[in-house]
N, C-alpha and C positions, 0 to 999 in steps of 0.2 A: 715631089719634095714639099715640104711642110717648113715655114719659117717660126723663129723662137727665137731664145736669149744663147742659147748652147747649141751648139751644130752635134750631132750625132744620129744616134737611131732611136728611135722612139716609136711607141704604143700608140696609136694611131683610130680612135673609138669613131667607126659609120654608122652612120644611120639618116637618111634623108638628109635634109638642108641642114641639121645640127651637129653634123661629122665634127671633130676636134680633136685636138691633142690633150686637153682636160678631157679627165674622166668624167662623164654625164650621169652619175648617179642621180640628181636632181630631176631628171627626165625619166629616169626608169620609174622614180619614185611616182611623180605626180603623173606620168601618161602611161605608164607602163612600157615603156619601149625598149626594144631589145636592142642592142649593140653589139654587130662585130668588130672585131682589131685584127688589125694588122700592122707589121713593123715598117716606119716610113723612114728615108732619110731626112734630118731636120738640117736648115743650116742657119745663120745670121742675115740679115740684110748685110749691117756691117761688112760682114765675110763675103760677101757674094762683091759688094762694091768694091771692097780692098784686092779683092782677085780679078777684076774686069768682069764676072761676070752681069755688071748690071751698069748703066754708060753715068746714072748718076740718078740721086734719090729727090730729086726737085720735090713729088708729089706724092705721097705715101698714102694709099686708101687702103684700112682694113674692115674683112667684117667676117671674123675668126673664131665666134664661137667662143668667147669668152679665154683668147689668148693672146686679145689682139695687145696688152701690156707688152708683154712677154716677147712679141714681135718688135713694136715699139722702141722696146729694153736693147733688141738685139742690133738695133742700127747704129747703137755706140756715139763716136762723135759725131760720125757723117750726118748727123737731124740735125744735129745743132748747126752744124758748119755750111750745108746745105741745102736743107730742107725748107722748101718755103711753105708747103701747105701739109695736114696732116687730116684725113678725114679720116674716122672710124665709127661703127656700128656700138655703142656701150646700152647694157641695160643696166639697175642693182640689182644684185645680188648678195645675199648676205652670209652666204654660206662662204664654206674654205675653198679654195681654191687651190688647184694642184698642178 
């Protein structure tokens, strides 16, 4: 399972440590790397803690490959309301994101 802003199915781009739910054209380009896909299920944080599946989001560490917003996005009020710490991996990037 893969988290984001929208629970569903989604495209799913491996390749060593830079696997993500963004499409890595940027890595094809500059390293030449090749990327398989496969369809993964996506869900919310939000979603997962609104269903029990998660006991409560005290501490949120991502490092997603350049989706970690998007995961972020997907915890809805529960960051706000109980979220006390948030660690993530961010680089720039200046390109589009998808």
């Amino acid at each position: 399972m893969a988290i984001s802003d929208k629970a569903g199915v989604f495209p799913f781009n491996i390749h060593s440590t830079v696997s993500s739910l963004v499409d890595r054209k940027d890595r094809k380009a500059s390293f030449d790397e090749d990327f398989s896909v496969v369809d993964v299920k996506v869900e919310t944080l939000g979603n997962l803690r609104s269903q029990g599946g998660l006991p409560s989001l005290d501490v949120i560490k991502t490092d997603i490959e350049r989706h970690d917003y998007f995961a972020l996005k997907g915890a809805g009020e529960h960051i706000k309301n109980e979220t006390l710490c948030v660690v993530s991996e961010f680089e720039y990037y200046g390109g589009e994101l998808s």
